[in-house]
Backbone as numpy.savetxt, mean C-alpha at the origin, in Angstrom:
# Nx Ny Nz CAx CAy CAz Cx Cy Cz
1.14 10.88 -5.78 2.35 11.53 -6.25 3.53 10.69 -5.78
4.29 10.37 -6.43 5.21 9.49 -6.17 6.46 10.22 -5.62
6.92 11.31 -5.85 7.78 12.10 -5.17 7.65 13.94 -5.37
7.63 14.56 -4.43 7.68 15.70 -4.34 8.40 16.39 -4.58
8.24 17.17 -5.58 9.50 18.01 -6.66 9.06 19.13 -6.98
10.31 20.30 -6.12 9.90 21.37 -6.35 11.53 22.23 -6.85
10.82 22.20 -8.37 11.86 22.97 -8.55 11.75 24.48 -8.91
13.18 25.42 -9.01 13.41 26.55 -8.67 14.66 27.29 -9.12
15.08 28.11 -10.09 16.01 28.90 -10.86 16.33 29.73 -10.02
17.51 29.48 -9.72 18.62 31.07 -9.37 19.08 31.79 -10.64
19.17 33.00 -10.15 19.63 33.78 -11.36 20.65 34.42 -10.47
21.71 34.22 -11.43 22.90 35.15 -10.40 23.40 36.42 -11.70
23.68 37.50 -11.33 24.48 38.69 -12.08 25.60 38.85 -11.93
26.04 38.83 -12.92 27.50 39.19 -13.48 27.74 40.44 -13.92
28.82 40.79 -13.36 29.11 42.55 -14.61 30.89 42.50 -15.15
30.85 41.90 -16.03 31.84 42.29 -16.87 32.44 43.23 -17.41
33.43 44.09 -16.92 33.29 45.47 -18.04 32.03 46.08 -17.56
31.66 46.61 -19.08 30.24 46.95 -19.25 29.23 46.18 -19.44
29.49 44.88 -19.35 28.21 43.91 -20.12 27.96 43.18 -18.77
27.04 42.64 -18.77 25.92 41.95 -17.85 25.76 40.53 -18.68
25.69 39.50 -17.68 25.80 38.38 -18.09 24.95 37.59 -17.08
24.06 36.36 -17.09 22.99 36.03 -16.46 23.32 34.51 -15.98
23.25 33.94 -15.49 23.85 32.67 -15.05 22.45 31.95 -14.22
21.67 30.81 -14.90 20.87 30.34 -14.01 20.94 29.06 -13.72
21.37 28.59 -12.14 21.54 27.34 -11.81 20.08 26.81 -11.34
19.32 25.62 -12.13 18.29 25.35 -11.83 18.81 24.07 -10.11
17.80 24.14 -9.65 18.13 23.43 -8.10 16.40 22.22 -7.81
16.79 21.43 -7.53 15.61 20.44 -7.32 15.85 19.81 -5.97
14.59 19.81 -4.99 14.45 19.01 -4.11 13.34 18.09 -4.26
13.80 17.24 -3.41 13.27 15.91 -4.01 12.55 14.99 -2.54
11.91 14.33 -2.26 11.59 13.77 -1.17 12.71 12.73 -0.77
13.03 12.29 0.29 13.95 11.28 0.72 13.50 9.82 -0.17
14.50 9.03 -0.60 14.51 7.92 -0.67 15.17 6.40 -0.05
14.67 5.14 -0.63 15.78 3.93 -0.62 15.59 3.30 -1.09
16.92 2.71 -1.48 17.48 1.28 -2.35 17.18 0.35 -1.29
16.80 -0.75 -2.20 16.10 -2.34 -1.49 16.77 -3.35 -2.68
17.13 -4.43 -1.86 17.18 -5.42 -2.57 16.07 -6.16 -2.82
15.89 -6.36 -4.13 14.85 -7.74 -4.11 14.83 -8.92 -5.51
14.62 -9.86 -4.88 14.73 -11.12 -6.09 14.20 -10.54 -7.49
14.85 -11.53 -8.28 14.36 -11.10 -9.79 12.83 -11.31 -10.03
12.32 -12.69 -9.51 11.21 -13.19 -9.35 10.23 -11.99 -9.00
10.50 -11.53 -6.95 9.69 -10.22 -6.64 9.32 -8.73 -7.87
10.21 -8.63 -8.36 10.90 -7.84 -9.02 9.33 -7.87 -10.38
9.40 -8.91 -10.62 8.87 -9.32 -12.14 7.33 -8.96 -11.52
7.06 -9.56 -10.34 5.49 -10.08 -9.59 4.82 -8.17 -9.66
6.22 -7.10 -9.28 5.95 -5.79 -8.61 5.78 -5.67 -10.38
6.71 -5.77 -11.31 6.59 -4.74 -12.24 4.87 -5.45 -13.05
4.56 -6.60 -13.42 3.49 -6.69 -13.75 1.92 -6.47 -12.77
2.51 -5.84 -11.67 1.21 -5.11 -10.89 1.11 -3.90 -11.23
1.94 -3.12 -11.67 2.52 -1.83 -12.28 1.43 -1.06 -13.50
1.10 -0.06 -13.44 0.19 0.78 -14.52 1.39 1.18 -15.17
0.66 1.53 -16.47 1.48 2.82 -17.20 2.33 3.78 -16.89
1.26 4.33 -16.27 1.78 5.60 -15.61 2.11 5.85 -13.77
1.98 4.13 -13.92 2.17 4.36 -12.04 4.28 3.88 -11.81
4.08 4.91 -10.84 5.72 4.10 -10.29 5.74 3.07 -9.55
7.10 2.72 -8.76 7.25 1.14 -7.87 6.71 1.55 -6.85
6.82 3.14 -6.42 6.44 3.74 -5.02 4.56 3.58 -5.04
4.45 4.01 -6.28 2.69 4.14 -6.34 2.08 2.89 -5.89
2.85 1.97 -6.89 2.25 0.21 -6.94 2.63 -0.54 -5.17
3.37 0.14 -4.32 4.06 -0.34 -3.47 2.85 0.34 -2.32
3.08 1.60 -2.47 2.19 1.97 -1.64 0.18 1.65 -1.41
0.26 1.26 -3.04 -1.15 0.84 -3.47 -1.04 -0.40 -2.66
-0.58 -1.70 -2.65 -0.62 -2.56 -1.90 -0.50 -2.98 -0.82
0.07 -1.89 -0.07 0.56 -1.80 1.19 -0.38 -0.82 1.74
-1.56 -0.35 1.26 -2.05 0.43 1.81 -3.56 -0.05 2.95
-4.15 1.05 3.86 -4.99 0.14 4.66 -6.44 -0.11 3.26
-6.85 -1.24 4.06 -8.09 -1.60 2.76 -9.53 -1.59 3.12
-10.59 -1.48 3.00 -11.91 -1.56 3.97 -12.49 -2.60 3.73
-12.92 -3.13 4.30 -14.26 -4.51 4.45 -15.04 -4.19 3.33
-15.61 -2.59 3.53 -16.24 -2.44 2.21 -15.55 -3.00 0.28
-14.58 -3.41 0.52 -13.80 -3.49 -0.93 -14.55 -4.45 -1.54
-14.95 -6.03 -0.37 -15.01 -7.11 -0.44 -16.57 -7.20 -0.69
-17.35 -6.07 -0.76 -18.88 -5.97 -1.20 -18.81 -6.60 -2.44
-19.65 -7.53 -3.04 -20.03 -8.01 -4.06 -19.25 -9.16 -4.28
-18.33 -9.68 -3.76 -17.18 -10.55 -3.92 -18.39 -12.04 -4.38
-19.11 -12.26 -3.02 -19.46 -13.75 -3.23 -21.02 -13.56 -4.16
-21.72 -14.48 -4.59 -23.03 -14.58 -4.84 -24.17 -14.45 -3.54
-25.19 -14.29 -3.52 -26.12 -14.44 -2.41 -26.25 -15.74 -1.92
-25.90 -16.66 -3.13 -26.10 -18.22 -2.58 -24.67 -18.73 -2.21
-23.50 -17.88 -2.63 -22.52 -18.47 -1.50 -22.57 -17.69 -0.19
-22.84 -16.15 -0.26 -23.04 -15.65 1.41 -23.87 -16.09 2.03
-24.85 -16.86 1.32 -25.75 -17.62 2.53 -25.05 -18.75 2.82
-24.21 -19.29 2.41 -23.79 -20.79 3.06 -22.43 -20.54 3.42
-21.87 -19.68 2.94 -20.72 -19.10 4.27 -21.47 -18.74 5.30
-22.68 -17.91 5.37 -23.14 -17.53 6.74 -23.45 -18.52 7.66
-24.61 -19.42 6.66 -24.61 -21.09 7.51 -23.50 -21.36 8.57
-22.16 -21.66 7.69 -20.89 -22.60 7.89 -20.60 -22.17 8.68
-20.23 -20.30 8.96 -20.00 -19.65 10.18 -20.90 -19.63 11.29
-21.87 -20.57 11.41 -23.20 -19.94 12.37 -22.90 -21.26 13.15
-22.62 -21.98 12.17 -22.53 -23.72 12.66 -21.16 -23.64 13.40
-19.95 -23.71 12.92 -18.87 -23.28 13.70 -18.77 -22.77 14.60
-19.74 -21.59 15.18 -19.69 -21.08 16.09 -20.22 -21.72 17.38
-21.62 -22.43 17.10 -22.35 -23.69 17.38 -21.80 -24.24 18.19
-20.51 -24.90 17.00 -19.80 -25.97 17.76 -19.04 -25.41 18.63
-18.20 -24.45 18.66 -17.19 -23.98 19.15 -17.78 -23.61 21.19
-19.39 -23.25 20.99 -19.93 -22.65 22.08 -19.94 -24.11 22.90
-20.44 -25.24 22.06 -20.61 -26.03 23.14 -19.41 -27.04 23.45
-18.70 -27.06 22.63 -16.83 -27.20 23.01 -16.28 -26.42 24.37
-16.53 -25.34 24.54 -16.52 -24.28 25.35 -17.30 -24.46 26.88
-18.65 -25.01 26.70 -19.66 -25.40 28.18 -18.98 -26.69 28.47
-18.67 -27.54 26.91 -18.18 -28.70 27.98 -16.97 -28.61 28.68
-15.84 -28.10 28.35 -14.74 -27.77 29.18 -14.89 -26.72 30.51
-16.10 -26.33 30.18 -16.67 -25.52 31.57 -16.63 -26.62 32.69
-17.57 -27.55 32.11 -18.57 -28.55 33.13 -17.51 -29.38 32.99
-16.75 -29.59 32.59 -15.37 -30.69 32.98 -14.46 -30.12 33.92
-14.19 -28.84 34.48 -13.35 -28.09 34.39 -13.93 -28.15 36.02
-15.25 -27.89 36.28 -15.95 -27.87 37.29 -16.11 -29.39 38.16
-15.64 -30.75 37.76 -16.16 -31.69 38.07 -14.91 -31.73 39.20
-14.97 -32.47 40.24 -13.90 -32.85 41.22 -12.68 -33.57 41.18
């Protein structure tokens, strides 16, 4: 929901004379807002992320929102998650024994 709107009719009475007369001021509250500046460029990037029926708040909040690890299920093939897994296994590899040798250097006199 992009803003919370609840609206609500007063009816006020009048007595004229003899006649009765009905007066209804409709009243709307609305959730707080704000004005932002932003480039024409930003501007163009937000409105073609934009649905139909979605607002700047929807599309704003859609992107800005938290995301899960789960999203990224299916992203790669099995034969690239196996060689990202590789690449990461190896990196790590290296990184461990990068790590003992600055131990054992670290230790020398």
């Amino acid at each position: 929901m992009a803003a919370l709107e609840v609206c609500q009719t007063k009816s006020i009475q009048r007595m004229t004379k003899h006649f009765y007369y009905y007066t209804h001021i409709p009243t709307q509250i609305t959730m707080g807002s704000r004005n932002i500046s932003i480039s024409d460029e930003a501007y163009s990037r937000l409105a073609a992320l934009k649905g139909p029926n979605e607002s700047f708040t929807d599309v704003i909040n859609r992107l800005t929102g938290k995301r899960s690890i789960l999203e990224l299920a299916g992203v790669l093939t099995t034969a690239e998650g196996d060689e990202l897994r590789r690449e990461v296994e190896d990196l790590r590899l290296k990184s461990e024994k990068r790590v003992a040798s600055t131990v054992l250097r670290m230790r020398e006199p």
